[in-house]
C-alpha positions as CSV (number, residue, x, y, z in Angstrom):
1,X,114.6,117.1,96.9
2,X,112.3,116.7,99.9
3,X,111.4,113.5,100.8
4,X,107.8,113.1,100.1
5,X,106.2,112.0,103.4
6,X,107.6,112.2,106.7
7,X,110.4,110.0,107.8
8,X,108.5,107.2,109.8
9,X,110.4,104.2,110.7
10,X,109.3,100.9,111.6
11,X,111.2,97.3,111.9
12,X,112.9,95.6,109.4
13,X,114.5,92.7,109.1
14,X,118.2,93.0,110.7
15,X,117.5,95.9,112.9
16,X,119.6,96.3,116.0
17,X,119.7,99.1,118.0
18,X,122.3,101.6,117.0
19,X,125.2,102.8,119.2
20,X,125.4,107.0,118.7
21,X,125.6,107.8,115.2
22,X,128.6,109.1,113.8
23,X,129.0,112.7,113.8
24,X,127.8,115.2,110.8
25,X,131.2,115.4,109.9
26,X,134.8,114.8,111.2
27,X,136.3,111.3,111.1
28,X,135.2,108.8,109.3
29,X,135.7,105.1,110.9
30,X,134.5,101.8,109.8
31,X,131.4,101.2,110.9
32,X,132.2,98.0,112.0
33,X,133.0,96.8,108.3
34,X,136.0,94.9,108.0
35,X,138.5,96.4,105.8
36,X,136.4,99.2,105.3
37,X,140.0,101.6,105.9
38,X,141.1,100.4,102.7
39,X,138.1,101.3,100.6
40,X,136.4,104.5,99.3
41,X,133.0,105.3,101.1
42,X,130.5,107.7,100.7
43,X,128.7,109.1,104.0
44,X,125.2,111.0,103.7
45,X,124.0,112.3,106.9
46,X,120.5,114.1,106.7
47,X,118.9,116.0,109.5
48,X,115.8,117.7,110.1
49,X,114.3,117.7,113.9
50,X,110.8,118.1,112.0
51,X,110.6,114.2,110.6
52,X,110.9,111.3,111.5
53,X,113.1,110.3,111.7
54,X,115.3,113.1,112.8
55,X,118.7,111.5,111.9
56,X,120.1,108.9,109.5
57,X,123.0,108.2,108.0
58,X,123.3,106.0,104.7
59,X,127.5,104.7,104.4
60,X,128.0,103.5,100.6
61,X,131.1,101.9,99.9
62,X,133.1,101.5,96.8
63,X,133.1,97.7,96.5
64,X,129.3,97.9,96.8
65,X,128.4,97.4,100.7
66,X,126.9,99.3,102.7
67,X,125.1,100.5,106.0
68,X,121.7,102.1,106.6
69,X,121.3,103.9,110.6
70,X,118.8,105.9,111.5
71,X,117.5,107.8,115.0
72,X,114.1,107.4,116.7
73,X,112.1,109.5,118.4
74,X,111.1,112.8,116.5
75,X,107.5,114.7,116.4
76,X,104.4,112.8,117.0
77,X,103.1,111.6,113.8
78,X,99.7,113.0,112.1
79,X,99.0,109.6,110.8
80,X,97.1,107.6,112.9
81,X,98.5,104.5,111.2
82,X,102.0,105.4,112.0
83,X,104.1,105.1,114.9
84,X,107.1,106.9,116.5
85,X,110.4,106.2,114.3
86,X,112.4,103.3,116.1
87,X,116.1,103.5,115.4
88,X,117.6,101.3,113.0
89,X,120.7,99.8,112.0
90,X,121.1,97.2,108.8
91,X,123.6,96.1,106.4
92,X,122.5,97.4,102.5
93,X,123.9,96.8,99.3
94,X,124.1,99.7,96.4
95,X,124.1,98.7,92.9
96,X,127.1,98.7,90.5
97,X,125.9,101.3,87.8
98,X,124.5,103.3,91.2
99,X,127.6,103.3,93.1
100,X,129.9,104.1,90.3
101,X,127.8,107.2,89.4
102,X,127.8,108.6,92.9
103,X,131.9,107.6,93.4
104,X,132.5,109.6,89.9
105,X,130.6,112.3,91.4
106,X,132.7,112.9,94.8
107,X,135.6,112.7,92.5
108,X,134.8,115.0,90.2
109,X,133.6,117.4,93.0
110,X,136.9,117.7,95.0
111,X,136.3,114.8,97.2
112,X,133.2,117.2,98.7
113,X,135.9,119.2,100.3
114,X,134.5,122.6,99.3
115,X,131.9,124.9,100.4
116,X,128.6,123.2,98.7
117,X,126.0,124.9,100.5
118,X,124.7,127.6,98.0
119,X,124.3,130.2,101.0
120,X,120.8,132.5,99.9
121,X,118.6,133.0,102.7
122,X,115.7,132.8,100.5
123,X,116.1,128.8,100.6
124,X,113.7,127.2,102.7
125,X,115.1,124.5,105.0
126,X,115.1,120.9,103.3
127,X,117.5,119.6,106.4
128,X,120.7,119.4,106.9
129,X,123.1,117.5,105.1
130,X,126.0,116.3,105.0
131,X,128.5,114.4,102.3
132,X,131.8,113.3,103.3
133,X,134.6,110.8,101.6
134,X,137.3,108.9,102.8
135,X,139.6,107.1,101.1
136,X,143.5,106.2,99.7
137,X,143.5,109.2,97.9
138,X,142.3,111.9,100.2
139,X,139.3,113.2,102.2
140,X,136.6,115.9,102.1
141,X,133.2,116.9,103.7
142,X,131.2,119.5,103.0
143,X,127.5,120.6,104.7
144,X,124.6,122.5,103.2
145,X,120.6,122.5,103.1
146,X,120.3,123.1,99.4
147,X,123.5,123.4,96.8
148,X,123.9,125.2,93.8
149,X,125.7,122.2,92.2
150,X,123.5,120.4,90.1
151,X,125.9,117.3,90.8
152,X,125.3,117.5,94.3
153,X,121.7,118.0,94.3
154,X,122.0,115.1,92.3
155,X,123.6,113.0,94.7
156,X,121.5,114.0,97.6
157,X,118.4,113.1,95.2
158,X,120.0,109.9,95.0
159,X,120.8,109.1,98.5
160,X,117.4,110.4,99.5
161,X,115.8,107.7,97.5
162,X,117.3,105.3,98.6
163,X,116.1,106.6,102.1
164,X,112.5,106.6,100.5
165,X,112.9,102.8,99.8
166,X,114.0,101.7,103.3
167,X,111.0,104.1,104.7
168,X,108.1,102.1,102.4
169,X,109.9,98.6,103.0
170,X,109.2,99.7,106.7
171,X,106.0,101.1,106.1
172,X,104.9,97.6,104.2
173,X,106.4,95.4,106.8
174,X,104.3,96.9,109.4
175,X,101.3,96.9,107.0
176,X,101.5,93.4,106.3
177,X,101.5,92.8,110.2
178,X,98.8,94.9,111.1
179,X,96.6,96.2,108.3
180,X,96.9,94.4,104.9
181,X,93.8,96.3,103.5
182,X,96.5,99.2,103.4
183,X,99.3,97.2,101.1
184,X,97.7,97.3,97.8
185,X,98.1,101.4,97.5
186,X,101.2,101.3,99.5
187,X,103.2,99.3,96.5
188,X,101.3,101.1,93.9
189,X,102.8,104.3,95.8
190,X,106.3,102.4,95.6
191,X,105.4,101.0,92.3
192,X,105.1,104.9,91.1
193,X,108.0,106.1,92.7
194,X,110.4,103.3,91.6
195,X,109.2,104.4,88.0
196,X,110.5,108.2,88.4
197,X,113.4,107.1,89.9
198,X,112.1,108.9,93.9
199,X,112.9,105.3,95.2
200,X,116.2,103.4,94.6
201,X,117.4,99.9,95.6
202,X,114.5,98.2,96.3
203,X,116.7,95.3,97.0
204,X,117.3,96.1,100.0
205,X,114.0,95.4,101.4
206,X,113.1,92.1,99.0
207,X,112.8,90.2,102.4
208,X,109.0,91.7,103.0
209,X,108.4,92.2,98.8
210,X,108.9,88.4,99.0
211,X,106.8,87.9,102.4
212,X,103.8,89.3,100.4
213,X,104.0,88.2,97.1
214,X,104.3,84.5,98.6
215,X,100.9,84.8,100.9
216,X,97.9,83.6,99.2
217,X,96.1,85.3,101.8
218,X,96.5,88.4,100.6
219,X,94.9,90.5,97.4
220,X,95.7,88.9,94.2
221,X,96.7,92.0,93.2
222,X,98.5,93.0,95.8
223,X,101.0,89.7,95.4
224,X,101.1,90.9,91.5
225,X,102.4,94.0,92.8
226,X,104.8,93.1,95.0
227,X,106.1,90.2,91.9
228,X,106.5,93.1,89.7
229,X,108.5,95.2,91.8
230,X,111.3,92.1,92.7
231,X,111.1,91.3,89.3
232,X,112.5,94.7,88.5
233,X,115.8,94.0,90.9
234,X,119.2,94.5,89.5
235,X,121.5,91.3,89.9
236,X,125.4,92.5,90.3
């Protein structure tokens, strides 16, 4: 699945600016985690010089933490609203029924350590992607722009959406600073897409969900909105 707009990054809350990010595939450290050796993690890395932005890299692990980077820069964007991706660097959490589904998944699929990419040329390119695994019980990686496993098309769905989610929270951070007429069709956007599952863990980006909702400056509606959508968090 293609992400629906193009990858446009703003601030959030947390950000720092990220060291080099770690390589498509080949060792897998920490990421400054402590512990992290001793615990299974997923890494998605998805890269395509034509968005914005051109890199990120979402790190799940198995006891439910995780990490969100991503790369500036990128092509000019079309949007006159928008602005170059800034890089990005932030501590997420991934929900237990979530987590569990994508760790059954790597296991279930050799760890990743097989050839996933389904190799026709008559597949546009999506990006590159790339899944690896580390942990006590082995290690695998595998890269590919569109796989003929419905599993791992699956799992890139999911890892995608929760890419969507940390590009709206952006997207309505920046709104709320700059142009709050925008916010009411942004979270009816996110609104829709949290409903057919093309946005995931909207936790992760509660902080400006709860700026808005709490400002009685702002539409009404758009506070109702943005109530709804924390109301629809999952606590565990």
């Amino acid at each position: 699945m293609n992400l629906l707009r193009s990858m446009v990054w703003g601030l959030l809350p947390f950000v720092v600016a990220p060291s080099t990010l770690p390589a498509a595939a080949g060792a897998m450290g920490c990421d400054g985690r402590p512990g992290a050796e001793s615990t299974a993690q997923i890494r998605f890395t998805y890269e395509n010089p034509k968005l914005q932005p051109q890199k990120y890299v979402l790190t799940v692990w198995e006891d439910g933490t995780g990490r969100f980077r991503s790369e500036g820069g990128g092509p000019a964007p079309k949007d006159a609203e928008s602005v170059v991706a800034e890089p990005e660097d932030r501590p997420i959490h991934i929900s237990k029924e979530l987590r569990e589904a994508m760790f059954a998944t790597a296991r279930k699929n050799k760890k990743f350590a097989f050839a996933c990419e389904d190799g026709a040329k008559n597949i546009a390119f999506q990006g590159t992607k790339t899944l690896e695994y580390n942990g006590p019980e082995g290690t695998g990686s595998c890269v590919y722009n569109w796989s003929k496993s419905s599993q791992i098309n699956k799992l890139t769905e999911q890892f995608e959406a929760m890419a969507v989610t940390m590009e709206e929270g952006s997207k309505l951070k920046r709104q709320y600073e700059h142009g709050r007429l925008s916010l009411d069709a942004e979270l009816e956007f996110l609104d829709q897409m949290v409903h057919d599952g093309r946005a995931l863990e909207v936790e992760n980006i509660a902080p400006v969900l709860q700026t808005i909702a709490g400002d009685e400056a702002v539409l009404q509606r758009v506070q109702r909105r943005a109530r709804a959508l924390l109301e629809g968090i999952k606590n565990d």
